[in-house]
N, C-alpha and C positions, 0 to 999 in steps of 0.2 A: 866837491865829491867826497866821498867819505872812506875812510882808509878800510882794504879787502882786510876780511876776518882771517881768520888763522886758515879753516878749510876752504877759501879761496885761492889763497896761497901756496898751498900743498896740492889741489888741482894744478894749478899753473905750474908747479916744479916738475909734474909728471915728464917724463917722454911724449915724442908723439908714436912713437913706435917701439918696441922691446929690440934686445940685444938679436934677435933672428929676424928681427923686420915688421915683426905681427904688430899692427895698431895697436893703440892703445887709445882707451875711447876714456872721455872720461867728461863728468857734467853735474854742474851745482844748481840747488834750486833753492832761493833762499827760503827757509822758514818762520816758524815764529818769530815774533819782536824784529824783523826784517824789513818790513815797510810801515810806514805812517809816521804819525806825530809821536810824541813820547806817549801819551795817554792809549795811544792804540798798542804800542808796542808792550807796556806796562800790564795789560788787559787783556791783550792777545797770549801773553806769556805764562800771566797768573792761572788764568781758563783755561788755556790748550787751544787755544785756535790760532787757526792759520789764513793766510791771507796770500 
């Protein structure tokens, strides 16, 4: 399994609620150069595409 990126991470530190109680919502969706082989990731990055 592959080690969570940096905005993984900082998702996961969040609170699940603020100092008065109110949620706190919060959600990553991986982007470019995020899924595939390296050629995809490399290609998908160069171009702008996402996957």
């Amino acid at each position: 399994m592959p080690a969570p990126t940096n905005v993984v991470k900082l998702r996961n530190a969040l609170a699940p609620a603020d100092k008065d109680g109110f949620e706190q919502r919060s959600s990553h969706y991986p982007g470019v150069g995020a899924e595939g082989g390296w050629w995809d990731r490399i290609a998908g990055a160069g171009m702008g595409g996402a996957r």
